[in-house]
C-alpha positions in Angstrom: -156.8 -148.7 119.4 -154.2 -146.6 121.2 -153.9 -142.8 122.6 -152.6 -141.8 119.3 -155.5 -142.9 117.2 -158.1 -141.6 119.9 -156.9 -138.1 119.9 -156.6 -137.8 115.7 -160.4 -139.1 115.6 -161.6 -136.6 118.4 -163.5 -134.3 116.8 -163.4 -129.9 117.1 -166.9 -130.0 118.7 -165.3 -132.8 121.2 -162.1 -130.7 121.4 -164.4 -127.7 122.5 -166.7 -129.3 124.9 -164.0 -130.9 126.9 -161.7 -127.7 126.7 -164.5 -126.1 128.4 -165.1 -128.6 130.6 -161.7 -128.4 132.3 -162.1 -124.6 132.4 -165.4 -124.6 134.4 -164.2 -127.6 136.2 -167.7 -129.0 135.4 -168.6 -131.7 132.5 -171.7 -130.8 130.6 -174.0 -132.6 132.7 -172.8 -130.7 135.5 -170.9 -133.5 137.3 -167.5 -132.0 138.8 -164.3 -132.8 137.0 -161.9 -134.9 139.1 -158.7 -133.6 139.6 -157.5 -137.3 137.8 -160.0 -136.4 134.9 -158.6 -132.8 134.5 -155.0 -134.5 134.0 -156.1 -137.0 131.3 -158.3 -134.3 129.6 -155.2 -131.6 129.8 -153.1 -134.3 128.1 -155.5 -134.9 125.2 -156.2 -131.6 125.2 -152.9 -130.4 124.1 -152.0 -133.8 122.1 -154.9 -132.7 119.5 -154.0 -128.9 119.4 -150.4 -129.9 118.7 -152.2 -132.0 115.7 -155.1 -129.8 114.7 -154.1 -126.1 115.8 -151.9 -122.9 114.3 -149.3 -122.4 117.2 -151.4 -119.3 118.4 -154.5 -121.1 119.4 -152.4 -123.9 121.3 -153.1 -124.5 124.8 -150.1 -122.8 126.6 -148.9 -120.8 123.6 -147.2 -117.3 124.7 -146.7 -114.6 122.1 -143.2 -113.3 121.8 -144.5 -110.2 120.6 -141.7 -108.4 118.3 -138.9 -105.4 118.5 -140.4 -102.2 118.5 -137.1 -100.6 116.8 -132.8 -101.7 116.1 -131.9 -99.9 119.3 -132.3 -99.9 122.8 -134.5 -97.8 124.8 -132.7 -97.3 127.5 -129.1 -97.2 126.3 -127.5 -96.9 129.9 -126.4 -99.5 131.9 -128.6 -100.1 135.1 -126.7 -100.1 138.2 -128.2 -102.2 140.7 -125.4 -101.0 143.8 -125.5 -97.1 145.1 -122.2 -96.1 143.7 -121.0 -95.6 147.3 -121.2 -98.7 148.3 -118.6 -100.1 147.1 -116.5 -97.8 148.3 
């Protein structure tokens, strides 16, 4: 069996257990999480979101968010020099 066939047959409750194991930095029992662990677990971790998850519930996933209107806000150009400077 390889990686690839471990993380399609990890199941959501296994998803969510070790997902919140690498957030408390403790597993269930209550044993630390090695830094070595925390890797490996990270790496399945987003291998079976990028499989099983919408792109908005993806580890890492940051909203683009959207235009509020066509124009600009601010439709001056900043000027980053005092005008006398260059002078």
């Amino acid at each position: 069996m390889n990686y690839q066939d471990i993380i399609k047959q990890l199941s959501p409750e296994i998803y969510q257990s070790m997902r919140r194991s690498v957030e408390l930095g403790r597993w269930p029992d209550g044993r630390p999480v090695t830094p070595e662990q925390r890797a490996h677990a990270m790496q399945a971790l987003i291998a079976w979101g990028e499989l099983h998850l919408p792109p908005e519930q993806r580890i890492g996933y940051i909203d683009k968010g959207s235009k509020a209107g066509d124009t600009c806000d601010d439709p001056e150009p900043l000027r980053w020099r005092d005008s006398q400077e260059g002078q």
